[in-house]
N, C-alpha and C positions, 0 to 999 in steps of 0.2 A: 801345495798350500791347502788345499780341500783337503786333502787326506786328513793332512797336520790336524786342522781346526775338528773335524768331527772325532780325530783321536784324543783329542782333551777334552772336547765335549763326553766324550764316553768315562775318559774315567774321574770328569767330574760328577757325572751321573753314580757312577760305581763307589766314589768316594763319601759321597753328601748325601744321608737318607733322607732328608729334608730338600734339596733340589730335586731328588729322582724325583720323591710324593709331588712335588710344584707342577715337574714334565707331564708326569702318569697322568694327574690329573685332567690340565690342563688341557693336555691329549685328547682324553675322551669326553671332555665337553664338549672341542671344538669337532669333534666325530657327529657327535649325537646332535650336537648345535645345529650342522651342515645337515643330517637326514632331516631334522623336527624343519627345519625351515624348507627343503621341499616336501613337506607333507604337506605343510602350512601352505606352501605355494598351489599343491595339487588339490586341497581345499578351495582356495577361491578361484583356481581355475574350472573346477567342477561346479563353482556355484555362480561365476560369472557367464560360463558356456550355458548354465540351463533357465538363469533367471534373469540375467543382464548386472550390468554394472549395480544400477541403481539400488537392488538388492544387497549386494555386497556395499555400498554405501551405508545402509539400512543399519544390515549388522555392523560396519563400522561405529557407528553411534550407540546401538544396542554396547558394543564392547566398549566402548570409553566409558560412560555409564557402568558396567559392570567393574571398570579398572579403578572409575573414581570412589566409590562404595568401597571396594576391597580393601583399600587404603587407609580409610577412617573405622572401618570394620576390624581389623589388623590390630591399630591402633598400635603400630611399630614392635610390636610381640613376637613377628617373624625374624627381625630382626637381631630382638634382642635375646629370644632363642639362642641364634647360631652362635650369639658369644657365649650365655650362661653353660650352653651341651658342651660347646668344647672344651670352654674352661675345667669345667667338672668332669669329663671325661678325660682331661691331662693327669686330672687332681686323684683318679679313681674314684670319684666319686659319682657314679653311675644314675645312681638311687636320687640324689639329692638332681640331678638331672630331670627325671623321669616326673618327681615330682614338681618342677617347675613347669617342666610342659602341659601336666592335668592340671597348674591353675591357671596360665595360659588357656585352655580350651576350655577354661568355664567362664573365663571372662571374654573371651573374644566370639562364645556361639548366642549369649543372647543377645550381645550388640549388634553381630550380622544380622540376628534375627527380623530385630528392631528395626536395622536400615533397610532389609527386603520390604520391612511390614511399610515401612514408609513410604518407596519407590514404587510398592505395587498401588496404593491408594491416592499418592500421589502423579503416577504415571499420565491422568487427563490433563494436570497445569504445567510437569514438563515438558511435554508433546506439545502444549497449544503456548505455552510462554516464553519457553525457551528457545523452542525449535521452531514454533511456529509451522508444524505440522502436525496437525489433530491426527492423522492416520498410524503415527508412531505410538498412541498408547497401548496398545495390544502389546507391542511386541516391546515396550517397556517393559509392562507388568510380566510378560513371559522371561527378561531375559532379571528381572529380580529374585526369581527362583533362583538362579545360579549365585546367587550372593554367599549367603553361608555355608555351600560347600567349596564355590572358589576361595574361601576366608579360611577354611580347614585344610585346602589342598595346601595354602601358600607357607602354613606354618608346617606342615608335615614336612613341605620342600625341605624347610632350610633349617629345619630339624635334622634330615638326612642328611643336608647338606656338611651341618657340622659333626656329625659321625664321619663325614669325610667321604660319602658314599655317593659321590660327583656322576658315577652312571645315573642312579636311578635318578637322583637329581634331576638332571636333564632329562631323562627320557620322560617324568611326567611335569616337567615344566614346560618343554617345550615340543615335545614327539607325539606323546599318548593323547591329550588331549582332541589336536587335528585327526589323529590318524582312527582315534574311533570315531569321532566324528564323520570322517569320510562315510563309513560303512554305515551310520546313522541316518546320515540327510540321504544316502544311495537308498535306503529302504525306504526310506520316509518318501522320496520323490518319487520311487518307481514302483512301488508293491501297494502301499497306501494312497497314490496318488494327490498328496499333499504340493504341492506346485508352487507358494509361494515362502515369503520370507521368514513364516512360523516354521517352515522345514530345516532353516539354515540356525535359527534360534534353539530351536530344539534340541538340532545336531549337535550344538556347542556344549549345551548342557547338560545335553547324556553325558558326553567325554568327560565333561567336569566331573559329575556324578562319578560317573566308574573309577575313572581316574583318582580320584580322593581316595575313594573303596581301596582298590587295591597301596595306595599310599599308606594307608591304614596299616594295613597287615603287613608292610616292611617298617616301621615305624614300630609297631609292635611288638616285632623280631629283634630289633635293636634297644628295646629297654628289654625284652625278657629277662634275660639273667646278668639285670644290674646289680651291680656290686656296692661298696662301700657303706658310711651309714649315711643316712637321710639328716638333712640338715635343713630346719623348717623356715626358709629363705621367705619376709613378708610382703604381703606382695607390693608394699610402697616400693622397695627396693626393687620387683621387677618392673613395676610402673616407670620409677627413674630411669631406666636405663631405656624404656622402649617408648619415653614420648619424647623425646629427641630424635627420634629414630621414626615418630610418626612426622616432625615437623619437616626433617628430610626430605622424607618422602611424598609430603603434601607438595612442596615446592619443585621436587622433582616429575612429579604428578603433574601440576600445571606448566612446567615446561613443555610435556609430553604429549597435554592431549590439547592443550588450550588452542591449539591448531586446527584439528579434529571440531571439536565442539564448535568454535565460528563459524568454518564451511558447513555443518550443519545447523548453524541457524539462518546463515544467509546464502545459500548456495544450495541448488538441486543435490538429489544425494547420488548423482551419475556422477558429480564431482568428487564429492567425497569419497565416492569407492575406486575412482580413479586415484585420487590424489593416496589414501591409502595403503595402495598396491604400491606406487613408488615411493614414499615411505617405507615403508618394510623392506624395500630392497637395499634404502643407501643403508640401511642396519647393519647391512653386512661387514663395511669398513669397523666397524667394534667389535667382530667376531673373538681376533686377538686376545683385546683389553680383557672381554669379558671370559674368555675362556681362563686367563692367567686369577681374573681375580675370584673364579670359580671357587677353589682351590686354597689360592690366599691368603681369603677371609678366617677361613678355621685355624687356618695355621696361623697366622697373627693374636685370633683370642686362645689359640692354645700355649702358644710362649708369653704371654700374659700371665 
């Protein structure tokens, strides 16, 4: 019976170049998914071992804050990327691509800008209003610097993503970020002896930083030699399609972290970095979903 089933599994693979692309993909999401989440894990195990839970709370809330910014920063652009690249790269049309994404990255870098500029000056009535802990604005206003490159990282993603190019995808959505990080806060904690929670902020935001850098330069590589003609798309028409795309994900947003934020307004943050940790672990049961809709998503705006 096994034999049977993995021999028509094969040559419906061998058959359908549009099921293999589904598997292929799929595949090495769920690869990359599995290493980036124990990096991820060997992060706050290095940072719980050296600073305690409480810290890892800390940066919990430092990152929700940076998750809920990205999102209004974005302002559904990433989104609406992955459908315009695919489409237009079904269409051959490369060029008309290329240029959707530089109006994308003119509208989406002053508003990150904006929202850092607000979060960092803002950062003492967060901490003492929200949070009702005055000791958090520090590392508010440190973890706002990561705004506008996490805002460039998310659309380069899903830029690549809709080229189809589901490694790298992954690896700096979910891999490269922790895993320079690691090598960040390890310097930061033992060579500089920096010892508290600006070490694990820090760490986060170099990764972001580099991590964008090099997203850059394959993103780069994939409009180089765009084809087709350029087609001057206005940008009402990319607006429409990417502020549905931000109300999504505003709503998706508050299901995700509205969690998060209560334990840190009313709860020591020993809790919240507890509660955290097992959070990210039931993630795993979607591993799946999301490795399938990795993949999916391009191919549905590209038979569009």
């Amino acid at each position: 019976m096994v034999p049977h089933v993995i021999e028509r599994f094969r040559e419906k693979i061998d058959g359908d170049v549009h099921f293999r692309e589904l598997v292929k993909g799929s595949a090495t999401f769920f690869i990359i998914r599995v290493l980036g989440m124990a990096v991820g894990y060997a992060f706050t195990l290095l940072v719980t071992r050296k600073l305690g839970a409480s810290a890892w709370g800390i940066f919990a809330l430092c990152l929700t804050i940076l998750q809920i910014a990205s999102v209004i920063g974005r302002f559904g652009l990433d989104t609406a990327l992955l459908r315009f690249i695919a489409q237009y790269k079904a269409q051959e049309k490369v060029e008309t691509a290329k240029h959707i994404y530089k109006k994308s990255i003119l509208l989406v870098l002053p508003v990150s800008l904006l929202i850092s500029g607000l979060i960092y000056f803002l950062a003492p009535l967060i901490a003492e209003k929200i949070f009702n802990k005055d000791y958090l604005t520090s590392y508010i206003k440190l973890i706002s610097i990561a705004i506008p490159p996490f805002v460039l990282l998310s659309i380069n993603n899903e830029s690549l993503r809709a080229f189809k190019k589901i490694k790298e995808y992954t690896t700096f959505q979910t891999l490269l970020p922790f895993l320079i990080g690691i090598f960040i806060f390890s310097f930061l904690f033992f060579a500089l002896n920096i010892q508290d929670v600006n070490s694990v902020v820090l760490a986060y935001t170099g990764g972001i930083v580099i991590t964008f850098l090099i997203s850059l330069m394959f993103i780069r590589k994939e409009f180089k030699n765009a084809n087709g003609s350029k087609e001057d798309v206005p940008i009402k028409n990319i607006l429409s399609v990417s502020f549905p795309m931000l109300m999504s994900s505003s709503l998706f947003m508050i299901m995700s972290w509205t969690d998060t934020i209560m334990l840190g307004m009313w709860r020591a943050e020993e809790e919240v970095g507890i509660y955290n940790v097992a959070m990210r672990l039931s993630m795993i049961t979607s591993f799946t979903l999301m490795a399938i809709n990795s993949i999916a998503a391009p191919k549905f705006a590209e038979f569009w």
